[in-house]
C-alpha positions in Angstrom: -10.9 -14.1 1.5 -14.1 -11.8 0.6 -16.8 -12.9 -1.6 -17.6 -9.8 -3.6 -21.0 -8.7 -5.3 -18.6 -7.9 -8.2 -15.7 -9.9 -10.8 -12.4 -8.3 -11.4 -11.4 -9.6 -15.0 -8.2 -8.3 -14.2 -8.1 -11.4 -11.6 -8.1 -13.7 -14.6 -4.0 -13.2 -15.7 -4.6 -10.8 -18.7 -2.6 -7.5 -19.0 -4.6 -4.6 -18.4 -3.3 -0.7 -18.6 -4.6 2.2 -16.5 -3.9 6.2 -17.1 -0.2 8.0 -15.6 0.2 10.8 -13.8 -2.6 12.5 -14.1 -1.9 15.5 -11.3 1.8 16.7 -13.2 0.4 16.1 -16.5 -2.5 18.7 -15.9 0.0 20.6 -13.9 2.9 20.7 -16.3 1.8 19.8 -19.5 -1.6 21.7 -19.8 -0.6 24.5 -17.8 -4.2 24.0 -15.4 -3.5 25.2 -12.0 -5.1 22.2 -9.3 -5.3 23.9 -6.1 -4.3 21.0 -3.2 -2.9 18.5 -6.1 -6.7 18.0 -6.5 -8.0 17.1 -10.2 -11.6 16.4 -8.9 -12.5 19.7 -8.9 -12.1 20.1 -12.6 -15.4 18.3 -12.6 -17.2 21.7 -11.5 -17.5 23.2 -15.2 -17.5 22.5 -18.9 -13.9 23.8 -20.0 -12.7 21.5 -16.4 -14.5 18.1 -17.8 -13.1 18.8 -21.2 -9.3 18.7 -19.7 -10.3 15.7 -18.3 -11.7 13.6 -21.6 -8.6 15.2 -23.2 -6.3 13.3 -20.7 -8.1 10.3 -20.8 -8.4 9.6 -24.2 -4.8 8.3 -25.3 -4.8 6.3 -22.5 -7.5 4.4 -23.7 -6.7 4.4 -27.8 -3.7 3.3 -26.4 -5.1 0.4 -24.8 -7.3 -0.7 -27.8 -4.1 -0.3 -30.2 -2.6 -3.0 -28.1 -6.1 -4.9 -27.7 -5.8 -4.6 -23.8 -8.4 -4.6 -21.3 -8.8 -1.1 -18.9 -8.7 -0.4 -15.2 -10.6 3.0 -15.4 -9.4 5.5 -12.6 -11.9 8.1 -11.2 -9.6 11.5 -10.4 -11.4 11.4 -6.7 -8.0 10.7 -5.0 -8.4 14.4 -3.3 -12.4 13.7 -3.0 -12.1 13.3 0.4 -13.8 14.7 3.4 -10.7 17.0 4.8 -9.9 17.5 1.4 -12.8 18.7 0.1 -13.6 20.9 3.3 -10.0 22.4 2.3 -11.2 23.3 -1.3 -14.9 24.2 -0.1 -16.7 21.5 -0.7 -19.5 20.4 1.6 -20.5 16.4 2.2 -23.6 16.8 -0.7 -21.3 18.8 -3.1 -18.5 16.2 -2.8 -20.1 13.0 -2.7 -21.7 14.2 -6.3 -18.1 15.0 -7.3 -17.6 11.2 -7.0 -20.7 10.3 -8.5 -19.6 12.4 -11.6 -16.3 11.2 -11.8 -17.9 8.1 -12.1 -20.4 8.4 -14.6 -17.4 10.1 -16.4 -16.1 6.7 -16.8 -19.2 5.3 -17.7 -19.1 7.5 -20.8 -15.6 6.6 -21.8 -16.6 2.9 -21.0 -18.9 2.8 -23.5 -16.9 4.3 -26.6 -13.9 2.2 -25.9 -15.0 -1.1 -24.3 -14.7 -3.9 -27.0 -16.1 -7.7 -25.8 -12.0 -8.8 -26.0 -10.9 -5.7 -23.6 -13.1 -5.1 -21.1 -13.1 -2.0 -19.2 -13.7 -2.0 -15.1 -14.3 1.7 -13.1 -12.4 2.0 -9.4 -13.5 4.8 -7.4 -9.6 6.0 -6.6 -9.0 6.9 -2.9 -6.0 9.0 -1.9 -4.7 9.1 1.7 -6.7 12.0 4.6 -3.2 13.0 5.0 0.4 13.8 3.2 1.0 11.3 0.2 4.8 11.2 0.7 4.6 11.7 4.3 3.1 9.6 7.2 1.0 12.9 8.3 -2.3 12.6 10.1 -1.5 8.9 11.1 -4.8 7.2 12.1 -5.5 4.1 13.9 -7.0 1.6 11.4 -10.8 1.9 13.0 -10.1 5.9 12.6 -9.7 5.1 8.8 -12.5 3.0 8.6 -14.5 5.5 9.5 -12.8 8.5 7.5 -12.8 6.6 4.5 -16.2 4.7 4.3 -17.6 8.1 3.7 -16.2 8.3 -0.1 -16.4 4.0 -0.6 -20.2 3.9 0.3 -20.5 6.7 -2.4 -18.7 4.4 -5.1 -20.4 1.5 -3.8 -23.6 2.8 -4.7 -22.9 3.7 -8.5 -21.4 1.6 -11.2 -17.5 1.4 -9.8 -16.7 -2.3 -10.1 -13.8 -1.9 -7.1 -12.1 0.9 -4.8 -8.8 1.5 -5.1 -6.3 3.5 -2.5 -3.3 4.9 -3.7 0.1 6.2 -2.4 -0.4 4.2 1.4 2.0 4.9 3.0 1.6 3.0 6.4 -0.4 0.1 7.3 -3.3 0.8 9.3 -4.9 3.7 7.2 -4.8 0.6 4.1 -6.2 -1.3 6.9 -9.3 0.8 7.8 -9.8 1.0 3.9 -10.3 -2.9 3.4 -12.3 -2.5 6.0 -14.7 -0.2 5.0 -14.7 -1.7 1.7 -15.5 -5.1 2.7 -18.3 -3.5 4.5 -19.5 -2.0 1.7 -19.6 -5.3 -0.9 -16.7 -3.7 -2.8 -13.6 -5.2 -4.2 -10.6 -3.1 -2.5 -7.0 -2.9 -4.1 -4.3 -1.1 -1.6 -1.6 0.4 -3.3 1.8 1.5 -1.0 4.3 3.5 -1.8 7.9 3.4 -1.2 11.4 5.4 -0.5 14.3 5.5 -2.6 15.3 2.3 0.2 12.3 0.2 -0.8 10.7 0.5 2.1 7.9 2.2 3.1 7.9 5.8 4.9 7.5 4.4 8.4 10.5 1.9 7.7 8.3 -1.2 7.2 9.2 -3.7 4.0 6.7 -3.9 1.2 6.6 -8.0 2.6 5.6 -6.4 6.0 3.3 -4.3 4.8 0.7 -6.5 2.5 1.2 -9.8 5.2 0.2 -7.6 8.2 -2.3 -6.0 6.1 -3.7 -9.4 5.1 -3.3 -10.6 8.4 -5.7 -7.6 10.1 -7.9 -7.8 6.8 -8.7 -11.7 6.8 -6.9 -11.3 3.2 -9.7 -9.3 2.0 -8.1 -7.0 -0.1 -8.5 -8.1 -4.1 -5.1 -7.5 -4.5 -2.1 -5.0 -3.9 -0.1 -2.4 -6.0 3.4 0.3 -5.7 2.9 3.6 -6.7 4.5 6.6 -7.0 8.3 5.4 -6.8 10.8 3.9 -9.2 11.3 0.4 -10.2 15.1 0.6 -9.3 13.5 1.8 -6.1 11.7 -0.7 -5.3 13.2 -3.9 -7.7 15.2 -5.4 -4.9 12.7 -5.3 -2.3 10.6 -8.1 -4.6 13.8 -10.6 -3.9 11.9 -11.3 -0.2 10.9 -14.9 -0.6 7.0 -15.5 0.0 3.5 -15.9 -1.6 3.3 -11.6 -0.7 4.5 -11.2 -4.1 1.4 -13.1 -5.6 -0.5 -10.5 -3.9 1.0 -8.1 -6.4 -0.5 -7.7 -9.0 -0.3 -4.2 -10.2 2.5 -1.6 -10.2 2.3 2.6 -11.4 5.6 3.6 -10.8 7.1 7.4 -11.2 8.9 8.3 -14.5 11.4 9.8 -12.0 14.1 8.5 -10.2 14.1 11.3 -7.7 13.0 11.0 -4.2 9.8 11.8 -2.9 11.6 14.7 -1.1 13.4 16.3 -3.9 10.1 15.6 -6.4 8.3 18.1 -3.5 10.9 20.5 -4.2 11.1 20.2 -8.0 9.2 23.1 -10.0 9.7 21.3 -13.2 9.0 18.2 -14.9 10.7 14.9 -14.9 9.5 12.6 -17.5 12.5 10.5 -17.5 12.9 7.8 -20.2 10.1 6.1 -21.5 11.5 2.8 -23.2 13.4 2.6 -20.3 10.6 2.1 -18.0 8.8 -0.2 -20.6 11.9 -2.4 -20.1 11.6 -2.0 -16.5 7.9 -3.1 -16.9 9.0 -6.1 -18.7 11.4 -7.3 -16.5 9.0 -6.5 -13.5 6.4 -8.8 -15.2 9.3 -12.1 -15.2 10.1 -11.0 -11.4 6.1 -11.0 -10.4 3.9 -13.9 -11.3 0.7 -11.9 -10.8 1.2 -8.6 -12.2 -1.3 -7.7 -14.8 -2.1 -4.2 -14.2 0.4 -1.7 -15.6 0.3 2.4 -15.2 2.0 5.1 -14.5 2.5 7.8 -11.6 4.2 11.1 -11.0 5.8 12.4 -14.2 4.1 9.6 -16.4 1.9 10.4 -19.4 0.1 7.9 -22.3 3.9 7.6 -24.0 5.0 5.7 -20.8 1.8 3.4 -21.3 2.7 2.4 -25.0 6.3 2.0 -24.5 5.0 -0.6 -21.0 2.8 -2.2 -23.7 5.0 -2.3 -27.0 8.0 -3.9 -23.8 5.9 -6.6 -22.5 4.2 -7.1 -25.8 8.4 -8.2 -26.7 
């Protein structure tokens, strides 16, 4: 394991919340078109950053109704460099994007925080490719280097940890611990999953964090699911092993469509959110380790109280 220049609180056992589905609710609910899925580039202008504090905010009133501590999402999981060069950003212009989105979550830190519920920032990495599909595969020194680029930015502001969502095969999460551990900073690899529970190359979540362990030296702080069901993904935790300490947070769609048919879908599915609370309960028995609850596709700050009013039962 990695001795990091920076704590995770969230290590320590308490429940922490983090934001939904922050793409389809700009997208669907306030009608703001995101050219490539990309909510980074609201950053740009005044009216772009406003959308932004508007989404965050009941997230985070939410959290200190329910006294709970905050794992603070930048909306850099675009901010990438084939990303950005697709929405005409140079390397200077992006890397401030991430510096901005950071110092975003400074701000918000620092009205919310309270010395109970304490509030950590991840610099939030997205895959160089497809999120559903397995596009642009890379070998894991390929991703090292892709994705060092946007870590060394977060590792030099005020992110306390780097966080890569929607993996969806093992050695593009591999090149990311990598470059984190590199770059001093805590690294938390989130896959994501089919309707089958596995992932989109056909590997087990069990195959997918002990190989990634195994090539990282168990660097990684810990590991997440995103972007699918719980009644996707619910059996696959049965597989006996210490993997499922290494889980230890979970943003799961509000949808229990697959990843092909939520590509398709030109409308929004926000499913049921006590439901999912309950899900979130239940998940919480089934998972020693979880503590970090959120949301993903088709998710907003409703999903987040009815996870925190459900485990709070």
């Amino acid at each position: 394991m990695t001795a990091y220049r920076k704590k995770l609180p969230q290590l320590a056992g308490d429940l922490f919340v983090t934001d939904g589905g922050i793409e389809t609710t700009l997208v669907f609910h306030e009608k703001i078109e995101l050219p490539e899925f990309a909510a980074f580039t609201l950053l740009k202008n005044d009216s772009g950053r406003r959308a932004l504090l508007r989404y965050f905010r009941p997230y985070l009133e939410t959290a200190r109704r329910h006294a709970k501590g905050v794992v603070l999402e930048t909306p850099t999981w675009r901010a990438s460099a084939d990303w950005g060069r697709k929405l005409g950003y140079d390397a200077a212009a992006l890397a401030e994007a991430n510096r901005a989105a950071v110092g975003m979550m400074e701000d918000l830190r620092a009205l919310f925080e309270t010395p109970g519920a304490p509030h950590v920032i991840s610099g939030n990495l997205g895959p160089r490719g497809d999120g559903y599909v397995p596009s642009k595969v890379m070998s894991a020194e390929a991703a090292e280097a892709y994705h060092r680029v946007q870590i060394a930015t977060f590792a030099r502001t005020a992110a306390d940890l780097v966080s890569a969502f929607t993996m969806n095969y093992v050695d593009e999460a591999v090149g990311i611990a990598r470059a984190a551990q590199a770059e001093g900073m805590p690294a938390v690899l989130s896959f994501t999953v089919e309707t089958d529970g596995r992932l989109p190359t056909g590997q087990t979540l069990r195959e997918a964090v002990e190989s990634t362990d195994a090539a990282t030296g168990g660097s990684p702080a810990y590991y997440m699911i995103n972007c699918a069901h719980p009644e996707h993904f619910a059996a696959a935790l049965d597989a006996p092993g210490a993997w499922r300490e290494r889980i230890r947070g979970v943003r799961a769609n509000a949808s229990t469509k697959s990843h092909a048919e939520l590509n398709e879908s030109t409308a929004l599915d926000a499913g049921d959110p006590a439901d999912l609370g309950r899900r979130y309960a239940e998940l919480r028995r089934r998972l020693p380790k979880l503590a970090v609850l959120g949301g993903c596709c088709g998710t907003d700050h409703r999903h987040i109280e009815a996870m925190c009013e459900a485990c709070a039962r």
